[in-house]
N, C-alpha and C positions, 0 to 999 in steps of 0.2 A: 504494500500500500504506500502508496506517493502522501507524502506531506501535504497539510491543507497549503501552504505559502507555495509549494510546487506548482500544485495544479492552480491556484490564483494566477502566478504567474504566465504560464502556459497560456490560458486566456487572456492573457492581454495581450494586446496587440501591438508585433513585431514592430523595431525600425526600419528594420530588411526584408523582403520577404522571406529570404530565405534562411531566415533564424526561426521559423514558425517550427513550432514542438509539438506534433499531436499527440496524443494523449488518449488510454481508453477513458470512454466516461464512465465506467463503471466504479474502474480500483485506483488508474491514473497512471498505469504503467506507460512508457512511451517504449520500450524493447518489445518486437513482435506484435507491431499494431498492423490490422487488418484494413485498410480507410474504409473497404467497399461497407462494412461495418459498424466502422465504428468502436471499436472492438480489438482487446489483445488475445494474443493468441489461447489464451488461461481462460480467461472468463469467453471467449468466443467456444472454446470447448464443451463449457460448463452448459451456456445453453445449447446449443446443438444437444447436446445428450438429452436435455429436459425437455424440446422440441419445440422452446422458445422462438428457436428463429424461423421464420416459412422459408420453403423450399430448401431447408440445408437437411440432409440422413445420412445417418454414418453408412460409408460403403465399406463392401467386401465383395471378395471374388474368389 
């Protein structure tokens, strides 16, 4: 879990674009962020399993 002053930061608004941090908005991790999501890798898991997200099922073959 990210610090509340991390993710405050994060949200605010770059001087560069290309300093922008994204961030999951669940926990606030920025390592293994998913954009189409929203979402890091961990908690993008979490609900897939639960079948929170439409159109995502765990595959096998």
């Amino acid at each position: 879990m990210a610090k509340t002053s991390v993710k405050a930061r994060a949200r605010k608004e770059p001087k560069f674009a290309s300093r922008v941090v994204r961030r999951c908005f669940r926990c606030g991790r920025k390592n293994g962020y998913m954009r189409d999501f929203d979402l890091c890798r961990i908690c993008f898991r979490e609900f897939a399993n639960q079948g929170k997200i439409p159109g995502i099922k765990k595959s096998s073959w």
